[in-house]
Backbone bond lengths (Angstrom), bond angles and torsions (degrees), N, CA, C in turn:
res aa  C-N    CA-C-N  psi(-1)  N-CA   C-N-CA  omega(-1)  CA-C   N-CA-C  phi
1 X - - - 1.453 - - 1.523 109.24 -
2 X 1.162 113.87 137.33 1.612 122.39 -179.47 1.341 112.93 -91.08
3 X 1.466 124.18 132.54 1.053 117.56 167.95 1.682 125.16 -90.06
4 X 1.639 89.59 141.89 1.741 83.38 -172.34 1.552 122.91 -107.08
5 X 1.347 135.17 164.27 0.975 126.49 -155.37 1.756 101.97 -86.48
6 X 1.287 99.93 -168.29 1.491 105.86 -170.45 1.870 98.36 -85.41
7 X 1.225 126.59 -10.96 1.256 127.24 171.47 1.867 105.68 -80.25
8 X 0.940 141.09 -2.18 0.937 142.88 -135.77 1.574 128.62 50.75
9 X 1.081 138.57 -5.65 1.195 145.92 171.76 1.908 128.95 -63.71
10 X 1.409 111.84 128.10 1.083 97.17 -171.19 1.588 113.65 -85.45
11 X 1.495 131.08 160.00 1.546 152.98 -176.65 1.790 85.29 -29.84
12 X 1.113 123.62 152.52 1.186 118.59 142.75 1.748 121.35 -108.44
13 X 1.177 105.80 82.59 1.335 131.49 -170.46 1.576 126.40 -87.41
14 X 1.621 122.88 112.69 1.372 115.11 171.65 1.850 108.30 -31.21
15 X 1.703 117.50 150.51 1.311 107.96 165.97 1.174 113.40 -105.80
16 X 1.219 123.46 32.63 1.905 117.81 -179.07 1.900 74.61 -130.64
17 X 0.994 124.21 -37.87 1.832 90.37 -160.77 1.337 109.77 -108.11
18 X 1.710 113.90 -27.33 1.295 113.68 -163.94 1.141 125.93 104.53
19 X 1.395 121.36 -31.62 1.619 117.37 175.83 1.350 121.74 -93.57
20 X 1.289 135.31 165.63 1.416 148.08 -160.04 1.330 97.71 -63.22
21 X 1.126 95.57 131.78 1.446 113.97 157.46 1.800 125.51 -50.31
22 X 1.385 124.10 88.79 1.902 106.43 -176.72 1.730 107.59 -64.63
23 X 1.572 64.81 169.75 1.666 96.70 -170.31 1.597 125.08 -5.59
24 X 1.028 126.62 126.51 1.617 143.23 -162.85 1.390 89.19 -88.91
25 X 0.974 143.38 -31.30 1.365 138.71 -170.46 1.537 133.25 -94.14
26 X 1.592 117.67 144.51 1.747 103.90 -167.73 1.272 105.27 -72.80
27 X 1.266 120.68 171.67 1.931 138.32 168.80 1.022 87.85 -43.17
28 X 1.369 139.44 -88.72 1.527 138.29 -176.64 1.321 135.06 -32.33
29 X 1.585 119.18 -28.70 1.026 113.43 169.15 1.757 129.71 -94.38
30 X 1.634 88.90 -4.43 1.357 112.39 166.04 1.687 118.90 -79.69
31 X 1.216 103.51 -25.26 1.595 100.91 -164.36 1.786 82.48 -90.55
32 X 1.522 140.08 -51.38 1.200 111.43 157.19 0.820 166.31 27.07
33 X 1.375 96.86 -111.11 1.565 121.96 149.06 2.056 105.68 -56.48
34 X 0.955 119.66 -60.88 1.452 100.04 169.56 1.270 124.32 -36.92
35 X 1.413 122.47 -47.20 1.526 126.65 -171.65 2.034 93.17 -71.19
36 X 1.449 121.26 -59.22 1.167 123.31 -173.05 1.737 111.83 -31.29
37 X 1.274 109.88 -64.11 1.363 146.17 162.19 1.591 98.07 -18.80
38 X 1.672 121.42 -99.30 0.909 133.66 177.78 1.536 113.25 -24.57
39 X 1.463 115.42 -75.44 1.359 117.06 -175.74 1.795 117.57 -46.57
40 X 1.411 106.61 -26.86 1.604 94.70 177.62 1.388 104.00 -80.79
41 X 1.026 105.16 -22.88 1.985 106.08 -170.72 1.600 97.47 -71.68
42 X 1.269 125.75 -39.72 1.844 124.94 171.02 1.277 110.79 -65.19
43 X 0.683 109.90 -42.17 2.155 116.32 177.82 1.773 94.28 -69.90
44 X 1.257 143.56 -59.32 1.094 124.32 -159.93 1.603 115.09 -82.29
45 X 1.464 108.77 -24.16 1.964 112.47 177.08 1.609 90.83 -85.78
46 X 1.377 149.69 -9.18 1.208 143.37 165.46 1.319 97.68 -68.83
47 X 1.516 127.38 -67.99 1.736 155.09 -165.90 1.944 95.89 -45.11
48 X 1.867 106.14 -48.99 1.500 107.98 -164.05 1.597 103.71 -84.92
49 X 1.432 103.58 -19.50 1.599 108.06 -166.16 1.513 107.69 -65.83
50 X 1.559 104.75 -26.17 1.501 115.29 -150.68 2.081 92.33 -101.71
51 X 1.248 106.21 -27.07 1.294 100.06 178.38 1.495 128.14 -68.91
52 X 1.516 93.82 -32.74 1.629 127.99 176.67 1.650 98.21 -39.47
53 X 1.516 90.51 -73.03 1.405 105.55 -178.04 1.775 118.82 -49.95
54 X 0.799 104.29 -52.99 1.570 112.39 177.95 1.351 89.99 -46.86
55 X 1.100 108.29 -82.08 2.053 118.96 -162.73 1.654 102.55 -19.95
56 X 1.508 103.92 -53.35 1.707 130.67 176.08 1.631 121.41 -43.33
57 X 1.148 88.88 -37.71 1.704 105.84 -176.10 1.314 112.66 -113.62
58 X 1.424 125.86 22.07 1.392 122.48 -157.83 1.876 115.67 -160.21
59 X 1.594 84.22 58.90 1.590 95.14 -165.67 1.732 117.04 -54.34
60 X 1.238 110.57 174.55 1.625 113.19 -166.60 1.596 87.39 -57.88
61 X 1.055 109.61 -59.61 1.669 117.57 -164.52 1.742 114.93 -59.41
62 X 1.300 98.32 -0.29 1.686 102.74 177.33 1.830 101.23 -87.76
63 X 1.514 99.78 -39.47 2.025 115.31 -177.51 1.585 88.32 -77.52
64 X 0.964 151.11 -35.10 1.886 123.56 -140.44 1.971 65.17 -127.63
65 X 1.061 154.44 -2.39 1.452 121.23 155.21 1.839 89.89 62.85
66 X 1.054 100.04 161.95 1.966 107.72 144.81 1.537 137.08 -30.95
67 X 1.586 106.81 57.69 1.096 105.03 -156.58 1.645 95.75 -85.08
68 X 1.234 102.47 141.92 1.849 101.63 174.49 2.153 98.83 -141.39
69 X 1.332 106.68 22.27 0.996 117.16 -154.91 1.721 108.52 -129.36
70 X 1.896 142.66 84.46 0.996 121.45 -134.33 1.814 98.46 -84.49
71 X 1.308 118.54 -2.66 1.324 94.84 174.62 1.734 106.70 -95.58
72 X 1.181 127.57 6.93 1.314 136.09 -177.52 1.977 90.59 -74.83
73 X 1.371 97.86 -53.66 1.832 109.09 -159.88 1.663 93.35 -60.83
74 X 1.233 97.11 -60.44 1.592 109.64 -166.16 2.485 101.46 -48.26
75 X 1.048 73.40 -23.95 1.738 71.65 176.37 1.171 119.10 -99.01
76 X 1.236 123.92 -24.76 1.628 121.64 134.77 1.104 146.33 -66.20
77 X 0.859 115.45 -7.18 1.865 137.57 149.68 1.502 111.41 -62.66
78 X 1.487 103.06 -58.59 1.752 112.10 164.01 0.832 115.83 -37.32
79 X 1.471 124.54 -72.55 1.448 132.53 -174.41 1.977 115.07 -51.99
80 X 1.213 101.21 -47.98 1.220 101.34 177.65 2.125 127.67 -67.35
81 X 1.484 92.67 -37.13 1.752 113.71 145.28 1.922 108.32 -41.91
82 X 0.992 120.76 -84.35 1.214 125.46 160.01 1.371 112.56 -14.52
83 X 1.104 135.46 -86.98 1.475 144.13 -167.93 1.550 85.27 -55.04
84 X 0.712 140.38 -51.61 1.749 132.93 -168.72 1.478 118.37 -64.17
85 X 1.399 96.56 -39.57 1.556 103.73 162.79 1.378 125.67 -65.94
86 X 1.206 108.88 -43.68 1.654 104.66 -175.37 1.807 111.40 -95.58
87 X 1.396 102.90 17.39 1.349 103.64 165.84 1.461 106.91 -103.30
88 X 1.622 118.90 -35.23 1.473 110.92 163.83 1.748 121.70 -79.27
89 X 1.125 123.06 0.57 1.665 128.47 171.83 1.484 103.53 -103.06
90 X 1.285 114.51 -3.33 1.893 114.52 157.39 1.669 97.73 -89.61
91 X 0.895 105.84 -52.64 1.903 111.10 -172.79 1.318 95.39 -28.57
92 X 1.476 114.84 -71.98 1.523 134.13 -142.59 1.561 94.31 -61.76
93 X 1.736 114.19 -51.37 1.473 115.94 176.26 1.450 119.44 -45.09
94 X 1.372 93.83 -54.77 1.882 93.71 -179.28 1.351 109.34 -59.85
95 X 1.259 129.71 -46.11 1.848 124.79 160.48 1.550 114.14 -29.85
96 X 0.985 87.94 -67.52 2.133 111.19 -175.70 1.843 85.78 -49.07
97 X 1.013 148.94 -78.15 1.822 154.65 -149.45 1.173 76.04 -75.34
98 X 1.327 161.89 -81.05 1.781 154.76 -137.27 1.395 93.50 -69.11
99 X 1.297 140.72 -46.56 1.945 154.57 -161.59 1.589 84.22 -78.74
100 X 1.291 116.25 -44.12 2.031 101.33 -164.31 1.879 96.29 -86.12
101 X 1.227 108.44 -35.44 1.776 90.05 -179.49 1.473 111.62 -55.54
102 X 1.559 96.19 -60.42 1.396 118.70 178.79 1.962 101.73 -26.66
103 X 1.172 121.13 -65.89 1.615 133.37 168.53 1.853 109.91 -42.54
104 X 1.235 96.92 -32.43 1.457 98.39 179.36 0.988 132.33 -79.88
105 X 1.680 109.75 -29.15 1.116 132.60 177.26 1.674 122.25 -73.23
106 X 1.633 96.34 -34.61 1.720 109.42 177.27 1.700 104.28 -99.49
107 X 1.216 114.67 13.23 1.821 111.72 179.22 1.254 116.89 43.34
108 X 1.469 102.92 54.10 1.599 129.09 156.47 1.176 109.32 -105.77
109 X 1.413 140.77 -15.08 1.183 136.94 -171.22 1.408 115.38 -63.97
110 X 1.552 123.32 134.64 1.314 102.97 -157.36 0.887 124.75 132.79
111 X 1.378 122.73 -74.76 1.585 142.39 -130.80 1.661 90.45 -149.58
112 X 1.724 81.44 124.81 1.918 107.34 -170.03 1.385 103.24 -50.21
113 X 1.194 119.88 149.13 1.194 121.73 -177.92 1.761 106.28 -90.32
114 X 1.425 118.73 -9.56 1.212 139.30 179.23 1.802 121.47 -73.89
115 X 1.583 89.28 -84.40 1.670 103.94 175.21 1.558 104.68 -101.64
116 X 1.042 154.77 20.81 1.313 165.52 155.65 1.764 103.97 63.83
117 X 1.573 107.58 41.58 1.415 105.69 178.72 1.527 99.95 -79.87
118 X 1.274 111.86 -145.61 1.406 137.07 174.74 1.649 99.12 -118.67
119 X 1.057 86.37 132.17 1.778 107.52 177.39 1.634 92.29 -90.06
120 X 1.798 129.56 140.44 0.733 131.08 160.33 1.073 129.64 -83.03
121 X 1.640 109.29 154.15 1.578 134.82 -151.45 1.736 97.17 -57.92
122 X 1.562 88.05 -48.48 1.760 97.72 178.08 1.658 119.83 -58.16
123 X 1.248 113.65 -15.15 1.629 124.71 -152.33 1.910 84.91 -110.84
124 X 0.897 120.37 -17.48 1.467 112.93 -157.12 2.114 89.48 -123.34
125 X 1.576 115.01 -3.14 1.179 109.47 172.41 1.493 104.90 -92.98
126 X 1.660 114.28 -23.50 1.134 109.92 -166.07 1.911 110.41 -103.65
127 X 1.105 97.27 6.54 1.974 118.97 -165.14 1.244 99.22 -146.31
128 X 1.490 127.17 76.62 1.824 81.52 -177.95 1.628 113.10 -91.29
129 X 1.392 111.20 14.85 1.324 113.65 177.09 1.591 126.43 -86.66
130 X 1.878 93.56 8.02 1.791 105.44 -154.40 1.828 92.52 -63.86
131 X 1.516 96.88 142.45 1.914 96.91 169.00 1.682 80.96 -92.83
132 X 0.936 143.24 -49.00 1.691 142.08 -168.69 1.413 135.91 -76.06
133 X 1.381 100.88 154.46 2.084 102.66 166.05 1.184 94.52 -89.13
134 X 1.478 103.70 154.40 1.615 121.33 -176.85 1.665 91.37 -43.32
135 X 1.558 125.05 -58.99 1.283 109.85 -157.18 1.720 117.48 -67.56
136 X 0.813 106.89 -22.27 1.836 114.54 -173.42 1.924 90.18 -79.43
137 X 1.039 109.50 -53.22 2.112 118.11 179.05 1.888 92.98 -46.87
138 X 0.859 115.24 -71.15 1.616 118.82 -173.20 1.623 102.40 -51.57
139 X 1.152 126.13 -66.27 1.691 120.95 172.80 1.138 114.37 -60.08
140 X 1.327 143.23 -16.85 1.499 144.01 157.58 1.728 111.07 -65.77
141 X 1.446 104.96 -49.66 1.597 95.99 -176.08 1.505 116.41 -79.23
142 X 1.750 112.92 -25.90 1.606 123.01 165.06 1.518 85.20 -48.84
143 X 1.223 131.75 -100.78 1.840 141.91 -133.50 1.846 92.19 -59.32
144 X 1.149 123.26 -41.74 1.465 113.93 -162.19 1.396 124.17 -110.29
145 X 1.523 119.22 14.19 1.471 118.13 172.25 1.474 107.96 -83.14
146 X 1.481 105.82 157.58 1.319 120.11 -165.12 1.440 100.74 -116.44
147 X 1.270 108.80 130.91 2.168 107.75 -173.96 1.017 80.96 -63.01
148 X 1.578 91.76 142.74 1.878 114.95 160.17 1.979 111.40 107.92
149 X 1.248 100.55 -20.59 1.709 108.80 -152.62 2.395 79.84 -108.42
150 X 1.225 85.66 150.86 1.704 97.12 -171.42 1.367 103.18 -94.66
151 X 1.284 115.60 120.45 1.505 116.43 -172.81 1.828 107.75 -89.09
152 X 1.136 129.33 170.33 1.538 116.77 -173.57 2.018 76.54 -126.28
């Protein structure tokens, strides 16, 4: 009996050995997506390197100016919240591009990390960091979102 994934889908499994099937994808569309991959991961440790610095050189009292005004402060607090956020939602990306080489490198790339289908060509042009098939991604974000947090 095969076990099936939490999408309902069964393993996509060789039938003489048992283990996963590698990579669904040609040399070419791997080196690609590798090159695609890479280049966003240089643009974003360039993008975080440069924010770092700013943050560094760019004390609270440089954003709130002379604030004597509490909705003036309170909006520089925002702003500075902000910059904090999108320096940790670059982090997480550059993780996510290091997790898909890393996959590329061991010829998992591809192939759900869930039900061991093939992730589509289309799903991996528009994600190329997806570990999932749309259906295993949808039963992952059903079972594991947290109230309050914005699901995509």
């Amino acid at each position: 009996m095969v076990k099936r994934c939490r999408c309902g889908a069964a393993p996509n499994l060789d039938e003489r050995n048992g283990w996963r099937r590698q990579m669904p994808l040609t040399p070419k569309q791997l080196e690609e997506f590798e090159g695609l991959i890479r280049q966003r991961r240089s643009e974003l440790v360039t993008e975080l390197l440069e924010d770092v610095a700013r943050a560094r050189d760019e004390s609270f009292a440089d954003v709130a100016g002379s604030v004597t005004d509490p909705g003036d402060e309170a909006i520089a607090d925002l702003l500075s919240d902000l910059d904090n956020a999108e320096v940790a939602r670059d982090m997480r990306t550059v993780r996510d591009l290091e997790a898909a080489l890393a996959r590329i490198a061991d010829g998992s790339y591809g192939i759900c990390a869930d039900c061991g289908d093939d992730i589509s060509l289309q799903r991996l042009r528009a994600y190329p960091t997806a570990m999932r098939c749309i259906k295993c991604q949808e039963v992952h974000e059903k079972t594991y979102v947290h109230p309050g947090e914005p699901r995509l």
